[in-house]
N, C-alpha and C positions, 0 to 999 in steps of 0.2 A: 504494500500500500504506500502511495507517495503521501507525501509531504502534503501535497496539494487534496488531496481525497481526506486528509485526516481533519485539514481543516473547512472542508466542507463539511464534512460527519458533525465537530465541534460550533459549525452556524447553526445546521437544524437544531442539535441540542440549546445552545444558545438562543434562540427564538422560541421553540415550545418550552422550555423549563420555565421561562419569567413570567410566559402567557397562562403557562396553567395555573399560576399565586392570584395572576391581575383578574381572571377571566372567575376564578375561586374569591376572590374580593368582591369585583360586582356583581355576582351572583346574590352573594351574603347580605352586601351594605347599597347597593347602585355605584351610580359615582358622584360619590361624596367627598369631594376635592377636601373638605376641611378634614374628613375622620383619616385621611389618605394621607394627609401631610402630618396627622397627631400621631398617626400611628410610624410612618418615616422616623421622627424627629423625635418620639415620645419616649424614649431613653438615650440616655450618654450612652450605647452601644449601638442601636439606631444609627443616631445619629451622627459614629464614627464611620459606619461603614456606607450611609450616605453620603457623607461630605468625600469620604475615597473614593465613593464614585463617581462624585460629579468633578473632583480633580483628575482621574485619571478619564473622565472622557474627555474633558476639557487638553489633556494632555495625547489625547489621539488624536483629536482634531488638527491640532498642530502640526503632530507627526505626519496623518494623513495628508495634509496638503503636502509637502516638503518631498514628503514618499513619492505620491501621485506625479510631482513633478517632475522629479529626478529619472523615474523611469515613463513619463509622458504618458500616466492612466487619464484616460477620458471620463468622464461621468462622474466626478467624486462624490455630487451631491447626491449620489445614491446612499453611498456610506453614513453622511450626516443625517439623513432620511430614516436609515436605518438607528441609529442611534437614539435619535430622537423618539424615533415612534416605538420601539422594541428595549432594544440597549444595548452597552457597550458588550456584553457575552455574546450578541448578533453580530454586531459592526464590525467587531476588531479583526474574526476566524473570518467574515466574509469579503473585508477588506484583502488578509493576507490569503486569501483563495486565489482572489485576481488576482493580486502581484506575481504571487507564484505562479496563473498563467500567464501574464505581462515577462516575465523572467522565460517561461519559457519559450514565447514565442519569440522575445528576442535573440534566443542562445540558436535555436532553428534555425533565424533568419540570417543569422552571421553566417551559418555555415552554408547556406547556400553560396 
């Protein structure tokens, strides 16, 4: 199994694992943005490992663009899409899916 299959295996997991908590939430509560953010925020543990998450997407984003560019990926704002809507355990393996095929169609294309 490449590299590339393993981190497409880790996007689907990545997308259905956070969906089955959110989709288990408003089932429970609707969407109740307030009890959403009380319960995020509502312990210092919470709240640790939200603010880790909103720094290190903050710090994919970054990467993302820089990455994107260096090897000339087209569509980035799928990734930001992705993050946004989903999260960063989507974004990041579906981000480094493409690159790794961006990687390997450049490595092909030289040998031609």
């Amino acid at each position: 199994m490449t590299r590339k299959h393993v981190y497409l295996i880790l996007a689907v997991i990545g997308f259905v694992a956070p969906y089955y908590f959110f989709v288990s939430f408003l089932l429970a509560h609707g969407f109740d943005a307030r009890l959403f953010a009380r319960q995020l925020f509502g312990t210092p543990i919470s709240t640790f490992f939200a603010v880790d998450l909103i720094v290190s997407a903050y710090v994919f984003i970054v990467w993302l663009g820089r990455e994107a560019a260096r090897l000339r990926m087209k569509h980035t704002w799928v990734y930001v899409v992705a993050l946004l809507t989903v999260g960063l355990s989507f974004a990041l393996p579906l981000f480094l899916f493409a690159r790794e095929a961006r990687i390997e169609f450049e490595s092909t294309d030289k040998q031609l």
